[in-house]
C-alpha positions as CSV (number, residue, x, y, z in Angstrom):
1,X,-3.9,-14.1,-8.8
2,X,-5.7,-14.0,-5.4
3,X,-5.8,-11.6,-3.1
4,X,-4.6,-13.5,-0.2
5,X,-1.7,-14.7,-2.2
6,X,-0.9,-11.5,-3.5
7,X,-0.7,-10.6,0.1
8,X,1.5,-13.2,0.7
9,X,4.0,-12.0,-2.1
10,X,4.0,-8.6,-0.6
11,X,4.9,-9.9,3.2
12,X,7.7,-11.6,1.9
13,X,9.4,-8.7,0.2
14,X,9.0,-6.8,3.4
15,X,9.9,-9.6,5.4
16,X,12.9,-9.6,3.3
17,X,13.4,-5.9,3.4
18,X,13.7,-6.4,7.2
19,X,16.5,-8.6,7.0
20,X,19.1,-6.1,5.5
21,X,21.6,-5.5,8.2
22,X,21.8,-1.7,8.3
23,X,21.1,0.2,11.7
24,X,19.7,3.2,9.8
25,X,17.8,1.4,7.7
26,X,16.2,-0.6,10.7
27,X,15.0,3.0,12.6
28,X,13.4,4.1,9.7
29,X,11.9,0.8,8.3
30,X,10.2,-0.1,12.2
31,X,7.6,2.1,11.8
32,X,6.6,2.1,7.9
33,X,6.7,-1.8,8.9
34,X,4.1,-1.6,11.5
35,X,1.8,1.1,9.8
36,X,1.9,-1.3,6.7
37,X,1.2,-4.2,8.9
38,X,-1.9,-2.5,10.1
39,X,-3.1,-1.8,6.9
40,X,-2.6,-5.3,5.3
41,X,-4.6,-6.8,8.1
42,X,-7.1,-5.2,9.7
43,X,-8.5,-5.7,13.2
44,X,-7.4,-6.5,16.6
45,X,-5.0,-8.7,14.6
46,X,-3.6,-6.8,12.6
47,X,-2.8,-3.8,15.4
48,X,-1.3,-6.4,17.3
49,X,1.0,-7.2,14.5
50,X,1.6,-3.9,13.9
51,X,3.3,-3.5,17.4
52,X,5.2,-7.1,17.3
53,X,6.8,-6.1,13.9
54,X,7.3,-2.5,15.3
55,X,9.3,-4.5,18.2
56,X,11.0,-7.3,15.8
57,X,12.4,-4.5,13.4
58,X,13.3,-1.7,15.8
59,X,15.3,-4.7,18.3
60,X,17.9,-6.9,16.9
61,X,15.8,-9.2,16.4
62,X,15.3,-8.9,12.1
63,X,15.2,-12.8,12.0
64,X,12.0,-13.3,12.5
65,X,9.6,-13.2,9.1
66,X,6.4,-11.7,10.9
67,X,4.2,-10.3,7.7
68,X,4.5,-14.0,6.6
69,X,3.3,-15.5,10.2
70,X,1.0,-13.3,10.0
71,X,-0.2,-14.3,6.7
72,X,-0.1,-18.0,8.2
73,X,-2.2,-16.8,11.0
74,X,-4.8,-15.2,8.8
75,X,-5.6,-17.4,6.1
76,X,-4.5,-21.1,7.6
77,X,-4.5,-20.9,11.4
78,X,-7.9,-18.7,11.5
79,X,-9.5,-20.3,9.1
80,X,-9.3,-23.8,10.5
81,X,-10.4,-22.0,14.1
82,X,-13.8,-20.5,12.0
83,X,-14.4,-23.8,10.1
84,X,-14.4,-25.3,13.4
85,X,-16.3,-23.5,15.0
86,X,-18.9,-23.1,12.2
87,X,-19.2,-26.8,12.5
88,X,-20.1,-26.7,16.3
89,X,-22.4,-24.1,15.8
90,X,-24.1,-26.1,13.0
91,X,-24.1,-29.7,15.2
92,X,-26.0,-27.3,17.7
93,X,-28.6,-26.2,15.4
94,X,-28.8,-29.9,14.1
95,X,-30.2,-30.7,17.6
């Protein structure tokens, strides 16, 4: 299996870990959360993550799936944003 969809896997069992409904559990799961966002992803990125699913597990907020945004970020969203811009780059040399 790849890499990136192993990743993928992972996020959503801690995205789903996030959504029991347990106080307790939230205060102690908010920071493993972030520290294992910032490990999964590396980067600017990735400790900005870190923080926003600090934030989303340590508020009441335990809706929101952020290891797989993340994941969409990563490997969809960025990778359209570098294939674009590898193509300007290239129309540029082309010149």
């Amino acid at each position: 299996m790849n890499t990136k969809y192993k990743k993928l896997g992972i996020g959503i069992v801690l995205d789903t870990i996030g959504l029991i409904p347990i106080p307790f559990l939230d205060i102690v799961w908010a920071p493993i959360s972030g520290y294992i966002m910032t490990k999964m992803y590396k980067g600017t990125s990735g400790k900005i993550a870190g923080i926003v699913s600090f934030l989303e597990e340590i508020l009441p907020l335990d809706i929101i799936p952020t290891f797989t945004i993340m994941w969409i970020y990563t490997y969809l969203i960025q990778k359209e944003d570098a294939s674009k811009k590898e193509r300007k780059e290239t129309a540029v040399i082309d010149v």
